[in-house]
C-alpha positions as CSV (number, residue, x, y, z in Angstrom):
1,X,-114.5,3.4,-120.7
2,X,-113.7,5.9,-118.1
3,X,-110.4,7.7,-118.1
4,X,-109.5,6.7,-114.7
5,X,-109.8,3.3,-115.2
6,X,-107.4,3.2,-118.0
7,X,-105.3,5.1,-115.6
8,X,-106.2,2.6,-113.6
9,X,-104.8,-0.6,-115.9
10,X,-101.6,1.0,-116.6
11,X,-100.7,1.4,-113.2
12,X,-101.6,-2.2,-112.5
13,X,-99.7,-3.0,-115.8
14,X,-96.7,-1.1,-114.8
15,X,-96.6,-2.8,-111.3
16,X,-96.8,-6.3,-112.5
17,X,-93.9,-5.4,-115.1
18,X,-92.3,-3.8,-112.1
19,X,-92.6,-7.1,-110.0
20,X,-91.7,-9.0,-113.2
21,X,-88.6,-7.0,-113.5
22,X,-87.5,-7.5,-110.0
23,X,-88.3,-11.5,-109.8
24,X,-86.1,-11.8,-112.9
25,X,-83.3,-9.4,-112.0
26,X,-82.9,-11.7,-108.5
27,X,-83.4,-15.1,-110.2
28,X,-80.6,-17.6,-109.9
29,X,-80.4,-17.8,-113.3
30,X,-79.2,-14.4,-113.7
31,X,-76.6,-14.4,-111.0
32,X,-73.4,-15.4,-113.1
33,X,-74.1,-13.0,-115.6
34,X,-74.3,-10.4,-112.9
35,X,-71.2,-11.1,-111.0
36,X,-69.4,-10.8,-114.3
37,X,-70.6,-7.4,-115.2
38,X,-70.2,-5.8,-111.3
39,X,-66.4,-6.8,-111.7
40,X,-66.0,-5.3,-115.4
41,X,-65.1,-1.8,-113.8
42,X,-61.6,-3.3,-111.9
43,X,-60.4,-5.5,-115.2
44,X,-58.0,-4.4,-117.1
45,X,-58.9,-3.4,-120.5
46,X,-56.4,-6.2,-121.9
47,X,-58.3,-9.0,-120.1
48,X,-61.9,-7.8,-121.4
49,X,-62.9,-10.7,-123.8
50,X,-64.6,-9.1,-126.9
């Protein structure tokens, strides 16, 4: 095999995680858990459930 194309692969590999990545992070299924976590910053540290 040629150096390039395993250069080649991992780039491919990479994007597809990238796209992967970015398909789960704007899923619907992820959306609750994501509204929770933007508004830990403005709670109180008394109302954080541990």
């Amino acid at each position: 095999m040629d150096l390039n194309l395993l250069r080649s692969i991992a780039t491919l590999l990479m994007f597809v995680l990238f796209v992967g990545i970015c398909v789960w992070a704007w899923s619907r299924r992820q959306q609750a858990g994501f509204a929770d976590a933007e508004r830990l910053p403005l709670v109180d540290d008394d109302q954080v459930s541990r």
